[in-house]
VOGU-3710 file (C-alpha; in Angstrom, 3 decimals, decimal comma):
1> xxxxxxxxxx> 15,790/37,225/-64,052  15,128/33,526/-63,124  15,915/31,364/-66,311  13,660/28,501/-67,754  15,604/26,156/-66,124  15,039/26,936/-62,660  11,449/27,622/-63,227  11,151/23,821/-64,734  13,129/22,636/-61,443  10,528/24,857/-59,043
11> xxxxxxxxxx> 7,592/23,179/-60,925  9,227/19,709/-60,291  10,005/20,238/-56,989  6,073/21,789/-55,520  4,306/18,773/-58,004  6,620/16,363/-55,260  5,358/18,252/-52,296  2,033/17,690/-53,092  2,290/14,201/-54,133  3,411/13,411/-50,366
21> xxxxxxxxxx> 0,944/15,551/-48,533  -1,396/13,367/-50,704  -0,153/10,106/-49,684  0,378/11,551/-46,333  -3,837/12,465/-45,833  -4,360/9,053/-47,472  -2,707/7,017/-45,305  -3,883/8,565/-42,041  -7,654/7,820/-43,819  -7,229/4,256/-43,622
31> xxxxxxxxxx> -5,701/3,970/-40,367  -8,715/6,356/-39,217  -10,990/3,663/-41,115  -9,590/0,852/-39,359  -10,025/2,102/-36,086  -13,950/3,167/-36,595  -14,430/-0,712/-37,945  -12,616/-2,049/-34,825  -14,510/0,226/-32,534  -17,715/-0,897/-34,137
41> xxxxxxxxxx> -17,325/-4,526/-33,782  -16,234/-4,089/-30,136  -19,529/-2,299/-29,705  -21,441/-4,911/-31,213  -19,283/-7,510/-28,974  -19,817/-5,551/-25,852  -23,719/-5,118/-27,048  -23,930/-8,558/-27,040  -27,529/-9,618/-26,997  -28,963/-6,465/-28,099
51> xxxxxxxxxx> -29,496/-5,721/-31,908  -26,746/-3,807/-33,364  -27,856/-0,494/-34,783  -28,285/-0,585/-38,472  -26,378/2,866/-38,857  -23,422/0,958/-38,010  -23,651/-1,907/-40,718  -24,077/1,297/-43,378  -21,035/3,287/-42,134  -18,985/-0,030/-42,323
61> xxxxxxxxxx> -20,242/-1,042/-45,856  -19,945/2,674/-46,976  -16,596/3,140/-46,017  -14,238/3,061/-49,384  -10,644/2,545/-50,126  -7,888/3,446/-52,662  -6,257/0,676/-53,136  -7,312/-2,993/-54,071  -5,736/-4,615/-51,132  -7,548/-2,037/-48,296
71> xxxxxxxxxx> -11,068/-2,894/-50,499  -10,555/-6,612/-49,708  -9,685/-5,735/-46,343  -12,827/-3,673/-45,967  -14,700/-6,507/-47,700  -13,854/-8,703/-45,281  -14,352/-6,554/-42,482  -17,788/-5,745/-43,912  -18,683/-9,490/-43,575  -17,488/-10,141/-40,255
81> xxxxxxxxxx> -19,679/-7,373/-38,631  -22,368/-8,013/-41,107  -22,185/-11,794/-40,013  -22,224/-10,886/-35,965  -25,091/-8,669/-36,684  -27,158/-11,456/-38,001  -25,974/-13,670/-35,220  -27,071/-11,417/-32,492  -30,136/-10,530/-34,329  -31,167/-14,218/-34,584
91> xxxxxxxxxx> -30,181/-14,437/-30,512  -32,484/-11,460/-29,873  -35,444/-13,115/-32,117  -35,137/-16,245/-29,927  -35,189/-14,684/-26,712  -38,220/-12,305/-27,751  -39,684/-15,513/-28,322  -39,880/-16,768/-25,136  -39,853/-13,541/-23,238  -42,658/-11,072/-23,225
101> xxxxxxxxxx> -44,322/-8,368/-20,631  -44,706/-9,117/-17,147  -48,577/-7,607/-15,881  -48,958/-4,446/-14,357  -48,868/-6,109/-11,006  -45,002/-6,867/-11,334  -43,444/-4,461/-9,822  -41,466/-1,770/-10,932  -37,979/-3,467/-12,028  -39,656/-5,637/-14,560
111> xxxxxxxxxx> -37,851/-4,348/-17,413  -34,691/-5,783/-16,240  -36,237/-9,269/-14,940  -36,787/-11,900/-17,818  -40,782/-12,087/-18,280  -42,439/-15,162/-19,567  -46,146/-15,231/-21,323  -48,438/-17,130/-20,530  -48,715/-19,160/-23,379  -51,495/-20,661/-24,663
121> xxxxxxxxxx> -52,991/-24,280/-23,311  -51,232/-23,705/-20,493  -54,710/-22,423/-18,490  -56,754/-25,078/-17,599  -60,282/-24,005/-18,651  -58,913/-20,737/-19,697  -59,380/-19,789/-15,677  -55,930/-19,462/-13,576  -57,762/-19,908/-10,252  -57,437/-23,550/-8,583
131> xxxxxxxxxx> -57,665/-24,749/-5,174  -55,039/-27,863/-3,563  -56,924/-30,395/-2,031  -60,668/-31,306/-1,969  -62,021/-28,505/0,399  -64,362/-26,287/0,018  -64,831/-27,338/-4,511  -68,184/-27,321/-3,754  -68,453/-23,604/-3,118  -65,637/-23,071/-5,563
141> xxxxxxxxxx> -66,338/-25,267/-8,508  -67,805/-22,372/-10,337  -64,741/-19,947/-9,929  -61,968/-22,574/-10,313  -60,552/-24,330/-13,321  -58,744/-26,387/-12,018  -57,424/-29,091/-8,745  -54,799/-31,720/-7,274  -54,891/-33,258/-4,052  -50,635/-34,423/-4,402
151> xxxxxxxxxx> -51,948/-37,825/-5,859  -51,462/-39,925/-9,107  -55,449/-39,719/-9,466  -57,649/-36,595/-8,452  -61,199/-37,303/-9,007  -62,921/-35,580/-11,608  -65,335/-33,004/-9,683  -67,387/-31,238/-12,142  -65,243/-28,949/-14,983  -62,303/-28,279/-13,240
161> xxxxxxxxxx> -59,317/-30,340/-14,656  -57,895/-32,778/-12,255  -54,329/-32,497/-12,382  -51,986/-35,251/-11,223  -48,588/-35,562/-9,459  -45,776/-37,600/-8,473  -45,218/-36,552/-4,836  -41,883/-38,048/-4,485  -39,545/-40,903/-5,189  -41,360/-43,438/-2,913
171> xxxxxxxxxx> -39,083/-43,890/-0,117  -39,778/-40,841/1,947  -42,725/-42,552/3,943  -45,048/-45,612/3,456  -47,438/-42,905/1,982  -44,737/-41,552/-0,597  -44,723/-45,558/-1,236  -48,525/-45,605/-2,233  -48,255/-42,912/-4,288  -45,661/-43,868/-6,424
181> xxxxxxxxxx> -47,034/-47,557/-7,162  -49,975/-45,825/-7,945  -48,757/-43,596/-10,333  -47,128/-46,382/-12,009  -51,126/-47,591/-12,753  -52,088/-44,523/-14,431  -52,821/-46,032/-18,063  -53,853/-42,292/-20,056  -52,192/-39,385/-20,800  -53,569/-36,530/-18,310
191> xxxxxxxxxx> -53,342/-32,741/-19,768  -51,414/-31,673/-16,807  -49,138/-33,446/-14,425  -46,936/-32,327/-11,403  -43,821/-33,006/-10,061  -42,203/-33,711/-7,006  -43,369/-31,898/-3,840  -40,601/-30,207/-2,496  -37,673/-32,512/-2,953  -35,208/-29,894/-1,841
201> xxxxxxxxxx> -35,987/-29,875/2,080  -35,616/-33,023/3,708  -38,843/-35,384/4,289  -40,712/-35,888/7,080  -42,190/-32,141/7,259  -44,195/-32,485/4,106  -41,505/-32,168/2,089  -40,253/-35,302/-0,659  -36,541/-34,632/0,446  -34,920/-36,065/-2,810
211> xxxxxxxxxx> -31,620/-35,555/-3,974  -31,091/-34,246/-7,528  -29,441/-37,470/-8,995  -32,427/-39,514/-7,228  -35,080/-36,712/-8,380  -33,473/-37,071/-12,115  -33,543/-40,400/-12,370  -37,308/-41,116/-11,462  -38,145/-37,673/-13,095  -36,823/-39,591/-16,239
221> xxxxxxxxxx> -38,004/-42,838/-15,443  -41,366/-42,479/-14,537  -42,874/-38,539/-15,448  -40,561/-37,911/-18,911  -42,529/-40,456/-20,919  -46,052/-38,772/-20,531  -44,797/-36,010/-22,203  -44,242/-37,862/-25,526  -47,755/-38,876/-25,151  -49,320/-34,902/-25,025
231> xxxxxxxxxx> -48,768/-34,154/-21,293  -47,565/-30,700/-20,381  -45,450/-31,511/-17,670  -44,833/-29,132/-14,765  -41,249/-29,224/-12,823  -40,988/-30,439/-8,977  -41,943/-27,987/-6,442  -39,216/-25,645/-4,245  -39,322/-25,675/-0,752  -36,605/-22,825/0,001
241> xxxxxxxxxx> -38,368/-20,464/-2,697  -36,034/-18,148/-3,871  -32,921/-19,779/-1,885  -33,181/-23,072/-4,130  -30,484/-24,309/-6,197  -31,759/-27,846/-6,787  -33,877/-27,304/-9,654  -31,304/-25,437/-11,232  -28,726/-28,503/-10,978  -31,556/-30,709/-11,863
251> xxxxxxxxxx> -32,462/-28,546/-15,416  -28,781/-28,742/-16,429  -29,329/-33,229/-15,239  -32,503/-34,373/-17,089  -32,595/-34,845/-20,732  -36,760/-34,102/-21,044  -37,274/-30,564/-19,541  -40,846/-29,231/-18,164  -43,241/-27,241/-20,053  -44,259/-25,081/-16,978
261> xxxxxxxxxx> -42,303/-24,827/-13,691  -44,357/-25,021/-10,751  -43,873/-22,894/-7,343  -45,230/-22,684/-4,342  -45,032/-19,095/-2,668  -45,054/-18,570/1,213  -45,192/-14,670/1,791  -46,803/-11,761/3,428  -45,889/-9,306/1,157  -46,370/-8,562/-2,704
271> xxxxxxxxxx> -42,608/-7,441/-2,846  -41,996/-10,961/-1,665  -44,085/-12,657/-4,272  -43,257/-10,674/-6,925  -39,573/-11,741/-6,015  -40,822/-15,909/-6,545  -41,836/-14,931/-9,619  -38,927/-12,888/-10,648  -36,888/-15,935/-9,269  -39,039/-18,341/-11,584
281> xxxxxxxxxx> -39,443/-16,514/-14,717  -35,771/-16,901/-15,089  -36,285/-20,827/-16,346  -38,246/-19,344/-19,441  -41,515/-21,218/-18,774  -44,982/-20,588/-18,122  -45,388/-20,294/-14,090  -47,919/-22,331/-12,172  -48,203/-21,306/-8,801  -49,666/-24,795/-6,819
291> xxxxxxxxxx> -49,558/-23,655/-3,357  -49,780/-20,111/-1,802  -50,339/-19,048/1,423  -49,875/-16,021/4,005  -46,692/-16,898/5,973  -44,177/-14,917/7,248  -40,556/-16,364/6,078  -38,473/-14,109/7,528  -37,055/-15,877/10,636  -38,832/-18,913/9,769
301> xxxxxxxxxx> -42,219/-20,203/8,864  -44,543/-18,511/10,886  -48,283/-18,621/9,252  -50,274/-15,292/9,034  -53,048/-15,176/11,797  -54,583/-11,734/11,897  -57,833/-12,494/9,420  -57,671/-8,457/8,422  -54,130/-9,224/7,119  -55,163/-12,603/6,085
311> xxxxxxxxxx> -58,041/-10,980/3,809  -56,281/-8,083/2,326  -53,023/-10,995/1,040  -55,599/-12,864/-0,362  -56,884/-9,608/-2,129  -54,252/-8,666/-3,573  -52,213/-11,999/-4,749  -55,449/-12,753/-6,654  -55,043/-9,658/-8,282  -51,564/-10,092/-8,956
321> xxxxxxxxxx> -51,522/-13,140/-10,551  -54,293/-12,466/-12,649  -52,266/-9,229/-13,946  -49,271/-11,225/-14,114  -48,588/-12,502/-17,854  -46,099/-15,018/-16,540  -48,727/-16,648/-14,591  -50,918/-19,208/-16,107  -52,138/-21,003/-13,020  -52,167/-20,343/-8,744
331> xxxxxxxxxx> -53,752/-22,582/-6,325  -54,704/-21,421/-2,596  -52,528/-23,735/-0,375  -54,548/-26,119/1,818  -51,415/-28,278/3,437  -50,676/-29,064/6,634  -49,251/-26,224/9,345  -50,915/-23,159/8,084  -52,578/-22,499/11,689  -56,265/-22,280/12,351
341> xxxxxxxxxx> -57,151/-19,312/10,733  -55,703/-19,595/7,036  -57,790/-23,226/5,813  -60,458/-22,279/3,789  -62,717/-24,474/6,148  -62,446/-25,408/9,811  -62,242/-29,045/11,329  -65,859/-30,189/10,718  -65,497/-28,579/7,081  -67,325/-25,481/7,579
351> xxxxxxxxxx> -66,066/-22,997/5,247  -64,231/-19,971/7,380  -63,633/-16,531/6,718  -60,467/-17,109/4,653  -62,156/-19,490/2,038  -65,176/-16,709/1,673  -62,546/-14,325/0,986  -60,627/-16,243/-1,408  -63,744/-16,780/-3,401  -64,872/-13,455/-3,694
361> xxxxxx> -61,351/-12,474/-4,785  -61,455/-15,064/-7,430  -65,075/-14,274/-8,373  -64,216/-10,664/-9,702  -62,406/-13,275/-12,532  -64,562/-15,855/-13,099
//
């Protein structure tokens, strides 16, 4: 027969047992609790711009502790992730603000390209189609809403807003020169106004060859002020397209950015363009497309000359760019060494086959 003694010392012993398998479940819960917090917040770090889930900032400020010293812990924990969540919400709210769908035209990887609207006032007239130089606005002054000619002062030809530019720095050529002292003359605010042509290829092929210190310093010295004054300015012109790297040194340079960066695209292809814009969109502004034209860049810079291939580019870039959010503005290219068969009109100013197409593309719009 087991005596009240032992009994008391079998009930002492089992109440001891328990006790540590208690402590023992405990303990492994907060470890376990620590390691889900740390996991989250290296989610949320490795989630970086995207908003963290808000299942995860419940779980963290639902998990409890025993003890006063693991609630403070938790507390604090709570705070941090609570605090990076609001961060990285407030990044994703800024970036939605300047990003938004690319049109239907834009290819098929647009979700992972950065996509910029369109914003409003940045459509001159409301209408995206425009024309470079003087040709032809008589049988397009109905369809466009806008023009430049690369000078300080564009006439004004009926509605379409004459836009002016800044070719270059005024040492390229005795024309760059004129240009410059005339832009110096302007004495009003235009609504638009373009920058350099080019400056990334070297001049003497049409092209303002600038270097990015020079192209900074007259950007800031001559262009920046309009913009206090209610001009939306538009950034210098690439030459190498896609290949460029001089506006990007040049937007980390200048200390009064551009409202809408301007392009020029020289394809064949709609893979090609959609790539210039792609390229583009990454600078977060409104694109205006100044010059286009039907070249093949592959090898080189050899100008489309089939008019059935001619027609069908024209076709569809118009249709393109008018899908294409990101695009406020495009301009048909008339420069120099295009061949004979993409002008819109011939030597004696005839308007060709090209310019009828281009205005029954545009026509579908306005």
């Amino acid at each position: 027969m087991i005596s009240w003694k032992a009994l008391v010392v079998f009930a002492l012993l089992a109440g001891q047992s328990a006790a540590a398998r208690h402590s023992a479940r405990h303990a492994h819960g907060k470890h376990a609790a620590a390691r889900n917090t740390n996991q989250k917040r290296t989610a949320l770090h490795r989630r970086g711009s995207c908003k963290a889930p808000s299942s995860s900032l419940s779980s963290a400020a639902s998990s409890t502790t025993h003890t006063s010293t693991s609630t403070t812990v938790q507390q604090t924990t709570t705070k941090q992730t609570t605090t990076a969540a609001a961060q990285t919400t407030k990044t994703t709210a800024k970036a939605s603000t300047s990003t938004g769908s690319s049109g239907s035209n834009s290819g098929s990887n647009s979700g992972s390209v950065k996509s910029v609207q369109a914003a409003a006032g940045f459509t001159p007239n409301n209408i995206k189609a425009g024309t470079s130089s003087g040709n032809a606005y008589s049988s397009l002054q109905n369809h466009i809403g806008w023009w430049y000619d690369w000078t300080p002062n564009p006439a004004q030809k009926g509605s379409a807003v004459p836009v002016p530019m800044l070719w270059g720095g005024g040492t390229a050529d005795s024309a760059d020169s004129s240009r410059l002292s005339a832009f110096e003359k302007i004495s009003s605010a235009p609504q638009y106004m373009l920058g350099f042509e080019e400056p990334d290829c070297p001049s003497g092929g049409g092209s303002a060859g600038m270097s990015v210190s020079e192209g900074v310093q007259v950007w800031e010295a001559h262009i920046a002020p309009f913009k206090a004054k209610g001009t939306k300015l538009g950034s210098p012109s690439m030459c190498k397209q896609v290949a460029e790297t001089w506006l990007k040194e040049f937007s980390e340079q200048i200390s009064t950015d551009w409202d809408f960066t301007n392009i020029h695209v020289n394809k064949n292809n709609m893979d090609g363009v959609r790539a210039d814009l792609d390229h583009y969109a990454s600078y977060g502004k409104p694109i205006w497309v100044s010059e286009f034209a039907c070249v093949d860049d592959s090898t080189g810079f050899e100008p489309c000359t089939d008019q059935g291939e001619i027609n069908t580019f024209i076709n569809d870039i118009v249709d393109l760019f008018q899908g294409d959010s990101r695009v406020a503005a495009y301009a048909y290219s008339n420069g120099e060494g295009l061949g004979s068969v993409w002008p819109m009109v011939d030597g004696n100013g005839n308007l060709q086959e090209s310019g009828k197409t281009y205005i029954a593309a545009i026509s579908k719009y306005h």
